[in-house]
N, C-alpha and C positions, 0 to 999 in steps of 0.2 A: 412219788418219784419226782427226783428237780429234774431242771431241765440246766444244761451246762451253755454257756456263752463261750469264744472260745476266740483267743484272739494270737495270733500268730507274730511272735516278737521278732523275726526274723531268721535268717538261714547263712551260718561263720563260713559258710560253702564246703562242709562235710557234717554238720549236725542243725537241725530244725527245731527251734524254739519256741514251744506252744505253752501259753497257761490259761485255765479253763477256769470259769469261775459261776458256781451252781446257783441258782435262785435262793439258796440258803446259807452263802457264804461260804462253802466249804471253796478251796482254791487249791488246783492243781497245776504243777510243769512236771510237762513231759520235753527229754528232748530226743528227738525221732532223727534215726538215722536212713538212710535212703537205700533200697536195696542194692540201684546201682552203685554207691559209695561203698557197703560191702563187698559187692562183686569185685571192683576195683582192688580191694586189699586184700580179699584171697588168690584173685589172680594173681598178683605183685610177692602175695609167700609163694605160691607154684611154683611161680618162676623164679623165683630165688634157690627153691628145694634143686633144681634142674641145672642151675648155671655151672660149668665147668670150664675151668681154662684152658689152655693146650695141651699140655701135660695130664689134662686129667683127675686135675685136683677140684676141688667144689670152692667157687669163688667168693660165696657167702659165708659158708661155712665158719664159723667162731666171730664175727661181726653183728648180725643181726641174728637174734634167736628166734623175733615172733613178732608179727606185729599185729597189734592188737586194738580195734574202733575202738574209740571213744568211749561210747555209749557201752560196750560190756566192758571196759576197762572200770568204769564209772561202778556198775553194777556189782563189778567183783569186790571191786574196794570197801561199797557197803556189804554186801555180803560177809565181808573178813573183818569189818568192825562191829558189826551184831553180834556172829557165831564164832568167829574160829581165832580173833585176836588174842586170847589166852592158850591156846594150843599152838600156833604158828607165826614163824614171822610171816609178813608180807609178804618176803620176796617166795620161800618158801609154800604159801599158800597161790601166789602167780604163777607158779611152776607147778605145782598140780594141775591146776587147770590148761596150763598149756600143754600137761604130758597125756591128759585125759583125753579118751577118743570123741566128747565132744568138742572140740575145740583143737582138737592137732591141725584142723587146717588152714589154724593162724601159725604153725611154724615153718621157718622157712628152711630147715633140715627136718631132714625122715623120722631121724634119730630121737629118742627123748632127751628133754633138757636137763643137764644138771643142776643140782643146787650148791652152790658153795658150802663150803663146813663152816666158814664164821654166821652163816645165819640161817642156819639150821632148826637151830633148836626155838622153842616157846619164848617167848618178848618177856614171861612173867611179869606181866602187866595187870 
């Protein structure tokens, strides 16, 4: 078993930069995001889902679909370059995830998200 060294590159003030590097050369980055910095952007979808203006109409509504850290934005993208980049485009494969019940509570409508029809279909890549 090595043993990791681990040295902290610094913090852009929403993602923490660590690379770790084992008695055997093996070298790892991770970049760690902060519970409070989640907390902050699921609160901020909440309250986007909730904003109405006088009338009654949803003030977010068709502006902002989702917003979504860094660090699982990061995740998804490799995700969708290993496995699903022949099946899906990108944007397509973002929108599952954001219609999926883990992750609806980065959107900031109730509603699920549409996909447009021009990138719908597989990249055939």
């Amino acid at each position: 078993m090595s043993n990791f060294h681990h040295t902290d590159m610094g913090h852009n003030g929403a993602v923490r930069n660590v690379v770790s590097v084992s008695d055997e050369g093996e070298i790892v980055a991770r970049d760690i995001q902060t519970p409070a910095e989640l907390d902050r952007i699921k609160d901020s979808c909440a309250q986007a889902r909730n904003e109405y203006d006088i009338t009654g109409q949803r003030t977010a509504y068709g502006y902002i679909a989702a917003r979504v850290p860094i660090v699982i934005w990061q995740n998804w993208r490799r995700e969708w370059q290993q496995k699903y980049r022949n099946d899906w485009t990108w944007q397509t494969f973002e929108v599952m995830k954001l219609n999926s019940r883990d992750f609806s509570y980065l959107r900031t409508t109730d509603c699920k998200i549409g996909t447009p029809h021009n990138v719908r279909t597989a990249t055939g890549v």
